[in-house]
C-alpha positions as CSV (number, residue, x, y, z in Angstrom):
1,X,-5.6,8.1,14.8
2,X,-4.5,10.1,12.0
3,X,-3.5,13.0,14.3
4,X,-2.1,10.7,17.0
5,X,0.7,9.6,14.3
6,X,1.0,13.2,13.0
7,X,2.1,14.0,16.1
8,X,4.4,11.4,16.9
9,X,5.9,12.2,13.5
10,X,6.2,15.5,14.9
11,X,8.0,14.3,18.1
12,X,9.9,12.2,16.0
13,X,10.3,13.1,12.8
14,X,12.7,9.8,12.0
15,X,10.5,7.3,13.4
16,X,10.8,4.1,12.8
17,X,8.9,1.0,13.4
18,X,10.8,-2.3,13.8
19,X,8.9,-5.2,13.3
20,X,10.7,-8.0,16.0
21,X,8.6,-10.6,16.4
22,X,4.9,-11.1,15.1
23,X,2.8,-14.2,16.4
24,X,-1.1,-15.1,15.4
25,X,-3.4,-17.2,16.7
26,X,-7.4,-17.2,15.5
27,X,-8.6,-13.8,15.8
28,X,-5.3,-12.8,17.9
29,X,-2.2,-11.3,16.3
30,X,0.9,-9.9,19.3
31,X,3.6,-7.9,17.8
32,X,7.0,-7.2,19.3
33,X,8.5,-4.1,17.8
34,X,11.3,-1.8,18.7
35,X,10.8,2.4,18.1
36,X,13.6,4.7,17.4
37,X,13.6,8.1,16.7
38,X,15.6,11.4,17.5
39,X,13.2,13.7,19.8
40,X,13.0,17.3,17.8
41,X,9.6,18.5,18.3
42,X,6.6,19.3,20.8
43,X,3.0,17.3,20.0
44,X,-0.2,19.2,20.2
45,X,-2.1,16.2,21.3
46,X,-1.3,14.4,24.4
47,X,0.5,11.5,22.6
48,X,2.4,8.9,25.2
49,X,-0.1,9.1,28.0
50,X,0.4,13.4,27.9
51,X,4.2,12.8,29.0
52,X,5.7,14.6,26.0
53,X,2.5,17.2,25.9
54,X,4.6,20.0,27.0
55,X,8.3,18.8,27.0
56,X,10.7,20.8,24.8
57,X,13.3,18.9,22.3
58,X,15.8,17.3,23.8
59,X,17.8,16.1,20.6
60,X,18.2,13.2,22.0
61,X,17.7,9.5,20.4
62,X,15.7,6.9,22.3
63,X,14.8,3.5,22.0
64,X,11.7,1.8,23.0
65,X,10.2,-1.7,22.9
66,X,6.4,-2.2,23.0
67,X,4.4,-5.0,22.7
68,X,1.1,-4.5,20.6
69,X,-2.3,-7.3,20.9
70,X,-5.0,-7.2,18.3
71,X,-7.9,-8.5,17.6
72,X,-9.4,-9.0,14.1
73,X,-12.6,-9.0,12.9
74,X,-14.2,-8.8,9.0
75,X,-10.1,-8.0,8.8
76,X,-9.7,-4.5,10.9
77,X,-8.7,-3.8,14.2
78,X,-11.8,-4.3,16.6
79,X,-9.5,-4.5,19.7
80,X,-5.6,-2.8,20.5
81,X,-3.8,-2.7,24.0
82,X,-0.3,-1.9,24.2
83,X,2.5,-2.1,26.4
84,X,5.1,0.3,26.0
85,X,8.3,1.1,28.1
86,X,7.6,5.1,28.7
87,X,9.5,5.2,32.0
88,X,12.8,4.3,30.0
89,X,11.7,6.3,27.0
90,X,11.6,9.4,29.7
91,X,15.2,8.2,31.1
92,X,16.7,8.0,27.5
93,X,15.5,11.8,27.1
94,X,17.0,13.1,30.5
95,X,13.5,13.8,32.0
96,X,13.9,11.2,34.4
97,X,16.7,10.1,36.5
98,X,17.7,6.3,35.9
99,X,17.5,3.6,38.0
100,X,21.0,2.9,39.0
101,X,20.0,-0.7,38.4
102,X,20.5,-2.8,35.2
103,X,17.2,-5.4,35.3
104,X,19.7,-8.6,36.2
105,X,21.1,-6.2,39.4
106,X,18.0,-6.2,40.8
107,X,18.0,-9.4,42.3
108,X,21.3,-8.9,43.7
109,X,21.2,-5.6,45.3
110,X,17.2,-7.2,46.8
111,X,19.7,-9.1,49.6
């Protein structure tokens, strides 16, 4: 894990990590969180899923929300799974072509 975050640190040197929304229930904790950062470097590892493995800086700033499940036990992590928005990180960058669609035009343009 430690080389995972030094190479998103590397990606994104500003990083940051904003805490949204953060609910518990018995063993269960779900966070909501928001990532920014300004993309100015290439990771050794294949952080993201290996979709920023071999991708030059772009310079440019994204802005990704994620939503994080844990479970405890004897207070550490014993479980993670994430969901994170890596298509519109990829958009954000210019390494994918957006949509065309904002998420309430769907339904609209559907008819």
């Amino acid at each position: 894990m430690e080389q995972v975050y030094r190479d998103l640190y590397t990606v994104f040197p500003d990083f940051h990590w904003d805490l949204q929304v953060l609910l518990a229930e018995n063993d269960w904790v779900c966070a909501k969180v928001l990532n920014t950062g300004i993309h100015l470097g290439t990771p050794s590892l294949p952080v993201f899923g290996g979709l920023m493995h071999t991708v030059k800086p772009t310079r440019r700033q994204v802005s990704v929300h994620n939503i994080h499940v844990y479970r405890m036990g004897a207070a550490l992590i014993v479980e993670h799974g994430a969901v994170r928005d890596d298509l519109g990180m990829m958009q954000q960058l210019g390494l994918l072509p957006a949509t065309g669609h904002a998420i309430g035009d769907l339904s609209r343009s559907a008819t």
